[in-house]
C-alpha positions in Angstrom: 168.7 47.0 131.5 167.7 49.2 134.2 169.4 48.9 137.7 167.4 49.3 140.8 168.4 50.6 144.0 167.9 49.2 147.3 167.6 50.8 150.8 166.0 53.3 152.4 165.2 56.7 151.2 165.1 59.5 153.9 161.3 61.2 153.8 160.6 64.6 153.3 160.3 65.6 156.8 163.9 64.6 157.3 166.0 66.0 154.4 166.8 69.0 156.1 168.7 66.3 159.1 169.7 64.4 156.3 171.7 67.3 154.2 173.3 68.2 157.4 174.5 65.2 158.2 175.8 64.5 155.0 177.4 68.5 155.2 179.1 67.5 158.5 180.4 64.3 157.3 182.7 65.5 154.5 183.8 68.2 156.4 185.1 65.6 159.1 186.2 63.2 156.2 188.4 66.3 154.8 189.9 67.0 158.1 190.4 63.8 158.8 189.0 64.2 162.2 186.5 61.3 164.1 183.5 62.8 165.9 180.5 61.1 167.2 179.8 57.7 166.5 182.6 57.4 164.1 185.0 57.6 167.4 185.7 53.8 167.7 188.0 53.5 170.6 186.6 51.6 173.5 187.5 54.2 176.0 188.1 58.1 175.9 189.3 60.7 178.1 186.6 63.4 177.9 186.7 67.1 178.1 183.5 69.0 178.2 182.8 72.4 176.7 184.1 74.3 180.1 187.3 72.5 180.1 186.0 70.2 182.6 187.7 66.9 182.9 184.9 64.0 182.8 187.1 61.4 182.9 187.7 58.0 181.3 184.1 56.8 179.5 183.0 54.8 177.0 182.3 56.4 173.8 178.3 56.0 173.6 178.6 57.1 177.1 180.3 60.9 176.2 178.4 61.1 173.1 175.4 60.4 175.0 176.3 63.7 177.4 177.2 65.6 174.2 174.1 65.0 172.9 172.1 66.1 175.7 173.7 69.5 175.8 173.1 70.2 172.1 177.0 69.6 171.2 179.5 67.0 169.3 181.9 65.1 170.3 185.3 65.5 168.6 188.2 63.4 169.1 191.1 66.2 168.9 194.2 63.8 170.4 193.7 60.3 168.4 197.3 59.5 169.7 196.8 59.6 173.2 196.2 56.4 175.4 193.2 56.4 176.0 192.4 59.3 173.2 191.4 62.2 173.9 188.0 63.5 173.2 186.4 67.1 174.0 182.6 67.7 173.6 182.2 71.1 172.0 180.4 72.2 168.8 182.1 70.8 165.7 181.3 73.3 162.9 182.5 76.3 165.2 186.1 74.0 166.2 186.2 73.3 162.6 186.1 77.5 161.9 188.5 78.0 164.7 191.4 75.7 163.1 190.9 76.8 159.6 191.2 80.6 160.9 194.5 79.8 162.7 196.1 77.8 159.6 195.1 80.6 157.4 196.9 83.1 160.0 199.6 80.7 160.4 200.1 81.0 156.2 200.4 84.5 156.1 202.6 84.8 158.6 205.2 82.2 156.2 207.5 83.6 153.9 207.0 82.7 150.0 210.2 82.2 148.3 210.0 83.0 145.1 212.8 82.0 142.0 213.2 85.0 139.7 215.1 84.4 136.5 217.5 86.7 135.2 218.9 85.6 131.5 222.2 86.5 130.3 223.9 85.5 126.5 227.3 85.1 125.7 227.1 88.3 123.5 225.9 90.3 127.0 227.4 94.6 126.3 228.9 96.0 129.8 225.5 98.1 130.1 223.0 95.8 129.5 225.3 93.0 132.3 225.0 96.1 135.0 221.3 96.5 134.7 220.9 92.3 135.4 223.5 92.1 138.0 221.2 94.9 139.5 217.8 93.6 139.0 219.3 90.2 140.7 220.9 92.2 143.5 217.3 94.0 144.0 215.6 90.5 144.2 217.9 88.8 146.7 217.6 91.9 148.7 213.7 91.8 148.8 214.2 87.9 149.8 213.9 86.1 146.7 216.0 83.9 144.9 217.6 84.1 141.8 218.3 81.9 138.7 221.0 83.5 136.3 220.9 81.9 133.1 222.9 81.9 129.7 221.6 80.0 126.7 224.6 79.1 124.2 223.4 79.3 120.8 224.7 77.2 117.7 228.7 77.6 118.2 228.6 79.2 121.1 229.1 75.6 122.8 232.4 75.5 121.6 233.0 78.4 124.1 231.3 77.2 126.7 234.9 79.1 128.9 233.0 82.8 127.8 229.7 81.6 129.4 231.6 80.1 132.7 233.3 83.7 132.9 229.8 85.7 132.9 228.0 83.9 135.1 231.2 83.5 137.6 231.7 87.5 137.4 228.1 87.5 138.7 228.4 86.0 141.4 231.7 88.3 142.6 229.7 90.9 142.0 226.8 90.2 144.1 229.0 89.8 146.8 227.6 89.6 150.2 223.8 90.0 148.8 223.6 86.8 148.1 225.0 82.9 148.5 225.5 80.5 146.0 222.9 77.7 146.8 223.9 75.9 143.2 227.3 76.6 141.4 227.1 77.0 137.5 226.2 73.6 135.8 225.2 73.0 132.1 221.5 71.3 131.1 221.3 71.4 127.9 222.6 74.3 126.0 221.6 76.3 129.1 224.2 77.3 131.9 222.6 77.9 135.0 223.4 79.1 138.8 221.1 79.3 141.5 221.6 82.3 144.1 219.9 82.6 147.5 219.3 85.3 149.6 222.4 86.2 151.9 221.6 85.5 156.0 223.3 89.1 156.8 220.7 91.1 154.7 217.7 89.1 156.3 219.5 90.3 160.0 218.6 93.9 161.2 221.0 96.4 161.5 221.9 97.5 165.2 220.5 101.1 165.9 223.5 103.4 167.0 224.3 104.5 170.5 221.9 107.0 171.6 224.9 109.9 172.8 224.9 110.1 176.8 223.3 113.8 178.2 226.5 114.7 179.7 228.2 114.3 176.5 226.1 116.2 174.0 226.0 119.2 177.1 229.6 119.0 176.8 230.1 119.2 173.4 
């Protein structure tokens, strides 16, 4: 059985108008932003390209004016009473606030959780060079997940695990804070250690010495 589809198709001349507008409207759909004649309130406070305030108009009345001038008409405060509407070019506002969110990522710090895995039968040697690789971690901003796996059983010493993962923390000391003491999941003991507030602080520069001192010394 074949379907049929009603309604109208757009005709050649148009398709370029038609691709566009069907471009524009899922970029507005993804931002979640009403322009044009999707803006639905029955009055708007209009800002033109300049910054010029127009004043309070109906909607088919500022799109009208954005239309003359070549422009959209983007609602950018939906909240406001009456919203808030600014006629400007839509695919240039919509490059402006992408560009700023991207800056605004980089700008924010990733924390990362880096694992560092201990056993019950840890040597002195091979405890040093973890405890080290955790310190280096928390000291470059990351966090740190110290585990120890208990094998077979090891679960009936569960004391031997508590004691490793406990000397850890000492000897992190003020590197790092304890954001989750050592709990058991599983056969897995686990701690969770963040990044210590006084390493993320600068260090005051010393007191540059006073000319008559250093002439007097």
């Amino acid at each position: 059985m074949r379907l049929r589809r009603f309604g109208n198709t757009p005709d050649a001349g148009g398709n370029d108008s038609w691709r566009s507008t069907i471009a524009l409207d899922k970029r507005s759909a993804k931002s979640f932003i009403r322009i044009n004649d999707r803006i639905r309130a029955r009055e708007i406070r209009v800002i033109d390209e300049n910054g010029e305030q127009l004043g309070i108009l109906p909607p088919f009345e500022a799109l009208r004016i954005a239309r003359e001038r070549g422009l959209d008409l983007v609602e950018v405060s939906p909240n406001a009473v009456p919203p808030v509407c600014r006629i400007q070019d839509y695919g240039r506002y919509l490059y402006e606030k992408e560009k700023s969110e991207r800056a605004a990522r980089k700008k924010q710090k990733v924390i990362v959780v880096k694992e560092v895995k201990f056993s019950v039968t840890v040597d002195e040697h091979d405890y040093q060079t973890k405890k080290n690789q955790a310190v280096r971690f928390l000291v470059d901003g990351d966090k740190v997940k110290a585990s120890l796996r208990f094998r077979g059983r090891q679960m009936a010493h569960r004391e031997l695990g508590y004691a490793i993962i406990n000397r850890l923390i000492q000897d992190i000391g003020e590197a790092g804070i304890v954001e989750f003491m050592p709990r058991m999941e599983g056969t897995i003991l686990h701690a969770i250690l963040a990044p210590s507030k006084k390493q993320e602080a600068p260090k005051p520069k010393p007191a540059a010495t006073p000319p008559a001192a250093a002439q007097a010394q």
